[in-house]
C-alpha positions as a printed NumPy array, in Angstrom:
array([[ 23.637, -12.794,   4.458],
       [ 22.89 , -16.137,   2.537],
       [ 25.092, -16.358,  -0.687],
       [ 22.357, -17.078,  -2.511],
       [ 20.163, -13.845,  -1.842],
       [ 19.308, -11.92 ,  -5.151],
       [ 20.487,  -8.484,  -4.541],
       [ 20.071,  -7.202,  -8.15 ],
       [ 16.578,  -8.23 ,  -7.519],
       [ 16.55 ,  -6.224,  -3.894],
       [ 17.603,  -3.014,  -6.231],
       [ 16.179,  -3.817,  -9.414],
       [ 12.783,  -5.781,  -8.465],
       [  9.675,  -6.557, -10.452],
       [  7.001,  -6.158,  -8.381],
       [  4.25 ,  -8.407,  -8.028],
       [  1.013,  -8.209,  -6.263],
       [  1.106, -11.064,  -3.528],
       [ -1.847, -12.729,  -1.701],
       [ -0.902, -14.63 ,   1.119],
       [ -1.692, -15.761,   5.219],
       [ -0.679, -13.464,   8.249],
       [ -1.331, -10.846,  10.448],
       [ -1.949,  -7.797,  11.663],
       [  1.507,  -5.477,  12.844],
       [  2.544,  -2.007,  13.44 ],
       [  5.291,   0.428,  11.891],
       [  2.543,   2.227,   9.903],
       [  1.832,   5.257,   7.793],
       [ -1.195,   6.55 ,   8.432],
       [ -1.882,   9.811,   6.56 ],
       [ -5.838,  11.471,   5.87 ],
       [ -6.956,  14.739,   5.329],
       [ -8.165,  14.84 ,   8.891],
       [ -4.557,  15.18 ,  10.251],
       [ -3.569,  17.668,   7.115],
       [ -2.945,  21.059,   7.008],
       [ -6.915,  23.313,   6.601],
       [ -8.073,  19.739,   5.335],
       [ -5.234,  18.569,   2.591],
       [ -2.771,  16.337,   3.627],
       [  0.612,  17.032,   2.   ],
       [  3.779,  14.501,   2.064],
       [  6.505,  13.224,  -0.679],
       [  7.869,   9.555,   0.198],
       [  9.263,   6.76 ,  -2.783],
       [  8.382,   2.647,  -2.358],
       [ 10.579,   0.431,  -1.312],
       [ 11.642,  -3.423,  -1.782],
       [ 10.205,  -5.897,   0.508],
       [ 14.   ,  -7.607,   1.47 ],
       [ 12.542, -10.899,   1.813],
       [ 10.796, -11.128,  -1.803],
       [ 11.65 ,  -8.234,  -3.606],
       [  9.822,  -9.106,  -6.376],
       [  6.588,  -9.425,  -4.085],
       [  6.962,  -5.952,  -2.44 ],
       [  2.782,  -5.705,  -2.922],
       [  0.921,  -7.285,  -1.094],
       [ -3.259,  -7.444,  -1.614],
       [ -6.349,  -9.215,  -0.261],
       [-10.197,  -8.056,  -0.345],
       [-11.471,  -6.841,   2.802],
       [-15.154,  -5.617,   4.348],
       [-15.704,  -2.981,   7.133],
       [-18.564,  -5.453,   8.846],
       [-20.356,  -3.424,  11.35 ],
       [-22.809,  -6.047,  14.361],
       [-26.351,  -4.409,  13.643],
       [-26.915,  -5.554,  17.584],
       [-23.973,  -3.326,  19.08 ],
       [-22.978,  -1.155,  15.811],
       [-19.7  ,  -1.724,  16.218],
       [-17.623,  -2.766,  13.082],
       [-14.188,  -4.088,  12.611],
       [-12.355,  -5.051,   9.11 ],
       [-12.806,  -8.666,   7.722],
       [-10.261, -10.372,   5.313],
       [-12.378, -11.997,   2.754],
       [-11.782, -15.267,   1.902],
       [-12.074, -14.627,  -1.556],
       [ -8.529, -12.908,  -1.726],
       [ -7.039, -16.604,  -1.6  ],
       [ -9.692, -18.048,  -4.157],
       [-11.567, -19.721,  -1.329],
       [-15.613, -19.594,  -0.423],
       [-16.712, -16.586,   1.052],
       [-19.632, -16.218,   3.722],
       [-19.486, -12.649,   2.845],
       [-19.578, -12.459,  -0.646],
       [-22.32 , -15.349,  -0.324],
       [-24.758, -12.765,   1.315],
       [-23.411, -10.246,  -0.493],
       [-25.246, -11.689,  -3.986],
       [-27.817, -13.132,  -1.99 ],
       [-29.048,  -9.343,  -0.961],
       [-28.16 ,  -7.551,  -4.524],
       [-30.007, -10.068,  -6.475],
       [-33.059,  -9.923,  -4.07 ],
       [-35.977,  -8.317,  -5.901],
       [-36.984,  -6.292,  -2.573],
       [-35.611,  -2.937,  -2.616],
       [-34.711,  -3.278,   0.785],
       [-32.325,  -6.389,   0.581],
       [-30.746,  -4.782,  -1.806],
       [-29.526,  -2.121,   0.469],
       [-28.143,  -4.968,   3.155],
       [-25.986,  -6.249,   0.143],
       [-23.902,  -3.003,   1.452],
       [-23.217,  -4.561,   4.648],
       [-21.526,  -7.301,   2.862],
       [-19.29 ,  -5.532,   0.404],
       [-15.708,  -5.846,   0.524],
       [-13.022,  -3.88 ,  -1.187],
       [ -9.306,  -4.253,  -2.622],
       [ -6.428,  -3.583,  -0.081],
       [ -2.795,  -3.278,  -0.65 ],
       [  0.383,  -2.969,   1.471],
       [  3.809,  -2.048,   0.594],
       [  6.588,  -0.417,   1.892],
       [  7.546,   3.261,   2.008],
       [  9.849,   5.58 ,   2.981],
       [  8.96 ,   9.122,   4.326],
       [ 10.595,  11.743,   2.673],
       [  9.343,  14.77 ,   3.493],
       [  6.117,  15.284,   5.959],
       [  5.214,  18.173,   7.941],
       [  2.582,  16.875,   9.541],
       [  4.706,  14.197,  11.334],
       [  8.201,  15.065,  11.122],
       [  9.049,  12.211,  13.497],
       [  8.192,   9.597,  10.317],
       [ 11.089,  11.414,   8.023],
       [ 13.354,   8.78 ,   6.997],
       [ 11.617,   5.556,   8.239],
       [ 10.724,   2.419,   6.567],
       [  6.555,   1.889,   7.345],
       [  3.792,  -0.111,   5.99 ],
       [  1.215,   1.524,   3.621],
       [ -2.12 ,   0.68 ,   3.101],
       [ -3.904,   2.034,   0.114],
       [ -6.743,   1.555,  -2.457],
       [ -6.848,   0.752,  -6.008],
       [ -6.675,   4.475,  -6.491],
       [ -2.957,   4.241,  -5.872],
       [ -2.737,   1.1  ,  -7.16 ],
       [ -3.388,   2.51 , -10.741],
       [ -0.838,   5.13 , -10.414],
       [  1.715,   2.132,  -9.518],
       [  0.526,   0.703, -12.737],
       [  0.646,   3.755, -14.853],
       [  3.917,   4.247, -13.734],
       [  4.891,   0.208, -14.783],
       [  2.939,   0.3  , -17.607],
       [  2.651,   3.448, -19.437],
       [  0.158,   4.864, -22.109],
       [  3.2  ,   7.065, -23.596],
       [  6.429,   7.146, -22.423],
       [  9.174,   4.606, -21.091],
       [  7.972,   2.478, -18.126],
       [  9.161,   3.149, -14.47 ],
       [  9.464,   1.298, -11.955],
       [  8.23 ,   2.727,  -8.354],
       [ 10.11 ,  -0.108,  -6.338],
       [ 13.758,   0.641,  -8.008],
       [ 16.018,   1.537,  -4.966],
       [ 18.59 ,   3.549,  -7.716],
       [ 15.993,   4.714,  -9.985],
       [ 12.442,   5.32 ,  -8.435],
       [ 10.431,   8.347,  -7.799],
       [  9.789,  10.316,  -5.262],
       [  6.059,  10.267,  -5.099],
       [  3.817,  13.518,  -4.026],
       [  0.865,  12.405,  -1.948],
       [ -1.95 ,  14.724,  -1.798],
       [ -5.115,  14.283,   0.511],
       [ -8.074,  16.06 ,   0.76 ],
       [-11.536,  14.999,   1.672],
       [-14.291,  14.681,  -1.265],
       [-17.672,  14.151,  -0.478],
       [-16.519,  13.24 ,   2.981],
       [-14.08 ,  10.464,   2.587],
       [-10.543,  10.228,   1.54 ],
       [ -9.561,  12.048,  -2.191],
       [ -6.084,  10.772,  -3.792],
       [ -6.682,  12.068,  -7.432],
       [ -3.958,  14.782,  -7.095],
       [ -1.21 ,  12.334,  -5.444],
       [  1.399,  11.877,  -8.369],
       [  5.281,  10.781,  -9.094],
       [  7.07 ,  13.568,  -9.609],
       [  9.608,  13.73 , -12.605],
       [ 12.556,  13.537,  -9.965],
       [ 14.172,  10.447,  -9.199],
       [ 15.201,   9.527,  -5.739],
       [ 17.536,   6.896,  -4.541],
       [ 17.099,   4.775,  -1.215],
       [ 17.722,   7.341,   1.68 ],
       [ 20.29 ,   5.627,   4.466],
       [ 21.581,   7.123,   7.397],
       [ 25.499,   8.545,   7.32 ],
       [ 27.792,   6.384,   9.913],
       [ 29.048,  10.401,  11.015],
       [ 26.174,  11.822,  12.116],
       [ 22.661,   9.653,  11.112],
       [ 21.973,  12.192,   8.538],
       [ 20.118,  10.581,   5.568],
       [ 21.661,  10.597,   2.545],
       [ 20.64 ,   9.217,  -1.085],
       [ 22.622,   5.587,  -1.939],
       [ 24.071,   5.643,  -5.298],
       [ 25.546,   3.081,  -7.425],
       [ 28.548,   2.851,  -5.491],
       [ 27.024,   2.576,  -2.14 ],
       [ 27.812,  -1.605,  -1.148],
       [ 25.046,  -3.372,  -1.557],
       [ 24.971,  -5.317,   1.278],
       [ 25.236,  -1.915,   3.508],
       [ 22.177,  -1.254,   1.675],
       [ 20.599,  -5.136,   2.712],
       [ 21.69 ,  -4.395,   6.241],
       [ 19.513,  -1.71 ,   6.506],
       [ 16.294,  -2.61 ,   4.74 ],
       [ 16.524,  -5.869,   7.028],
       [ 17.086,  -4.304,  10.05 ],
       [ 14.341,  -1.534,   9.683],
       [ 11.724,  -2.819,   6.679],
       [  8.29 ,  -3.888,   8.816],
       [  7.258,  -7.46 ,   8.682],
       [  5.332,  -6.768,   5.244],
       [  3.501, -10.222,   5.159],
       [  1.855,  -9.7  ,   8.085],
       [ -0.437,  -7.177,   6.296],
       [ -1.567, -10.226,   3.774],
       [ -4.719, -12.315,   3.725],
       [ -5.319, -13.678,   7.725],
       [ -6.496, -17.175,   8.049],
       [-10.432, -16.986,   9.394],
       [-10.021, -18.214,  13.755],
       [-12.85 , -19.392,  15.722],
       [-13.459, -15.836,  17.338],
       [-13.795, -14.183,  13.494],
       [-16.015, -16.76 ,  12.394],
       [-18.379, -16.162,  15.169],
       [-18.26 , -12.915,  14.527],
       [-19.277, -13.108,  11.193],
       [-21.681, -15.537,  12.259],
       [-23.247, -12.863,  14.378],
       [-23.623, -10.227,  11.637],
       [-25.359, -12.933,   9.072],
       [-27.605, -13.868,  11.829],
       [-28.576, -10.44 ,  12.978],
       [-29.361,  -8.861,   9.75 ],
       [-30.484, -11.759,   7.599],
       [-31.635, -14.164,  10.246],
       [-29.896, -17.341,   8.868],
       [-26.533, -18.189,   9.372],
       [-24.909, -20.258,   6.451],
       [-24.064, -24.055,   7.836],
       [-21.154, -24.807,   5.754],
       [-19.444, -21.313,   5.298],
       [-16.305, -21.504,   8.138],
       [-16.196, -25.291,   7.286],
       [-15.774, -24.907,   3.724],
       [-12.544, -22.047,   4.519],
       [-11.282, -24.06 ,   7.243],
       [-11.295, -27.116,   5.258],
       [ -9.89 , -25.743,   2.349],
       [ -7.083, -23.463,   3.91 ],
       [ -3.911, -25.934,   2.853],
       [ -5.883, -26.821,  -0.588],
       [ -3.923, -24.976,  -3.275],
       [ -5.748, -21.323,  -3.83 ],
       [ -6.253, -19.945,  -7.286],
       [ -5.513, -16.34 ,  -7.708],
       [ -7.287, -13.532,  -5.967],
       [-10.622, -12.555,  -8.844],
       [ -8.877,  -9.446,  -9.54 ],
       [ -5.363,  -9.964,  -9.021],
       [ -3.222,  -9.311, -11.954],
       [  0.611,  -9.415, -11.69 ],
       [  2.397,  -6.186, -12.004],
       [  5.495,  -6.817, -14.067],
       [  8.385,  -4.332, -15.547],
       [ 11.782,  -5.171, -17.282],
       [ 14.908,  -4.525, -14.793],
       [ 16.189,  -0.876, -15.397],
       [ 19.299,  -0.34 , -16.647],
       [ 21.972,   1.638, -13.951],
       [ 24.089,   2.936, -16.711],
       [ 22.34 ,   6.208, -17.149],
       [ 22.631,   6.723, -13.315],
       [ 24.215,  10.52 , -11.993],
       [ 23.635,  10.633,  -8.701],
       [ 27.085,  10.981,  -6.967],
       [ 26.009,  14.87 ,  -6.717],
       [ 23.403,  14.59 ,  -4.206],
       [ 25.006,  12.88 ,  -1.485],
       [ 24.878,  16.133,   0.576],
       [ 21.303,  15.121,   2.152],
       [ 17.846,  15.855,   1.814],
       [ 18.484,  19.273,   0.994],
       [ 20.658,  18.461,  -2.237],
       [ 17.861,  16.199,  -3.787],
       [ 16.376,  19.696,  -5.045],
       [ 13.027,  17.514,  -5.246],
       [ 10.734,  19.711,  -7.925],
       [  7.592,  21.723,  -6.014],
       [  4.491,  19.674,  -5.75 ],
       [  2.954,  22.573,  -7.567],
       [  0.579,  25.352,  -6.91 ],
       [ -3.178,  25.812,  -6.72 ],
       [ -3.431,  27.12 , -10.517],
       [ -1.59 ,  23.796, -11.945],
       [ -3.568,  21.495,  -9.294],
       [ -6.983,  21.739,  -9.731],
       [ -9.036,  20.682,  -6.838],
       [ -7.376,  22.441,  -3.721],
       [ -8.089,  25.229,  -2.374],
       [ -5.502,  26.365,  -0.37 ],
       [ -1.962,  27.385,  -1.109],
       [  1.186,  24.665,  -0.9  ],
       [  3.489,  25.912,   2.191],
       [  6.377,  27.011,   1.665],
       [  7.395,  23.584,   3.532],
       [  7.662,  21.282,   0.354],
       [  8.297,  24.346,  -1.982],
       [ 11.447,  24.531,   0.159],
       [ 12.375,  20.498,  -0.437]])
């Protein structure tokens, strides 16, 4: 490890939103109320520091689900925009909502993007896939979540929090059920319990909560040796095959493909980028370790005594009971 490397940062971070080229990877978490429990998806996890850049453990970039009207199949664009360069997309986008026909209007649709983010998690507790308990995985989410990271940073009431503290964070209840047939986050919270980093004991692999006497560099070794490449889930450089693609869809639905639009983002991909239109940094003051008591639950999982999520008369929304699974965390 380079003497240089921040670690008070790696513990203590203040997390930015970052914008950025790269690509696509694996070492996902993938939850929806499809794979939940009578429709709900129930799991608690905490964020974690991106090891590289703690300070940049969020990454975002605008994105559109752009579906070929010749074959109706779709795949996920990263707009341009998300790196304050010119954006074929967004282009037809206005073109079609300031149309006066009715019926261009609608095609704007086609066109729209919306905000993506990406940071790291680990899985504390999820009965729907055990296997992910413990494990450091990417997480995609909407601006939903986004605002409850915010909240959380920058409170109404209340003393700010910060989600990404290794020491200090909370464990975060994620609730999914379906609303008007997509994805529903409104009852995913932070719980009032705090919950350290979870690492695995040399003895046994059990995990067990760091505290503040844990090394820190034990603590480095393991969020570099199992944290996902989180930059690859930033804004990805347009190639020849996703500019013809794009291509295709302008051509097929408006019947004019723009001249200039893969020139102008090809051209201007080293040009320094201006922020992202609706990128605002997320910033919090370090939190201080001296109120820290957490020598008492380094039994495991079981000694966290994580409060309940709740039950249906203090949730409003679901339907069905919580299992006794999380009441039992």
């Amino acid at each position: 490890m380079s003497s240089n490397y921040d670690l008070d940062a790696l513990f203590h971070p203040n997390v930015n939103i970052e914008a950025d080229k790269g690509s696509k990877s694996s070492g996902e978490y993938s939850p929806s109320a499809d794979k939940g429990q009578n429709g709900v998806y129930k799991s608690i996890i905490r964020f974690v520091t991106w090891w590289p850049d703690p300070n940049n453990s969020i990454f975002d970039k605008w994105v559109c689900w752009l579906v070929d009207p010749v074959t109706s199949r779709g795949r996920s664009i990263d707009c341009p925009s998300s790196v304050g360069q010119p954006s074929p997309l967004q282009d037809m986008y206005w073109k079609f909502k300031n149309s006066e026909s009715v019926q261009d209007q609608k095609k704007a649709e086609i066109f729209s993007r919306r905000h993506q983010y990406a940071a790291i998690i680990q899985v504390i507790k999820d009965d729907q896939n055990k296997e992910a308990e413990g494990k450091l995985l990417v997480w995609k989410f909407g601006k939903k979540i986004q605002e409850k990271i915010e909240a959380e940073k920058k409170p109404v009431l209340g003393d700010p929090h910060e989600p990404f503290d290794l020491l200090d964070g909370k464990a975060f209840a994620l609730i999914i059920n379906k609303v008007a047939g997509y994805n529903n986050y409104d009852q995913s919270r932070f719980l009032d319990k705090k919950i350290p980093l979870l690492i695995p004991r040399k003895e046994d692999g059990q995990p067990i909560p760091i505290n503040n006497n844990t090394p820190r560099e034990e603590v480095f070794n393991f969020l570099k040796e199992n944290s996902p490449d989180l930059s690859q889930y930033a804004f990805k450089e347009w190639d020849q095959e996703t500019h013809d693609y794009v291509n295709a869809v302008i051509l097929g639905v408006s019947g004019v493909v723009p001249s200039t639009g893969f020139a102008n983002v090809r051209d201007n991909v080293n040009k320094p980028s201006s922020p992202s239109q609706s990128s605002s940094n997320i910033t919090s003051q370090d939190l201080s370790l001296d109120d820290l008591n957490l020598d008492a639950g380094m039994g495991g999982l079981s000694d966290l005594n994580l409060p309940d999520i709740g039950s249906p008369e203090n949730i409003t929304g679901l339907s069905i009971n919580l299992d006794d699974e999380l009441l039992n965390l």
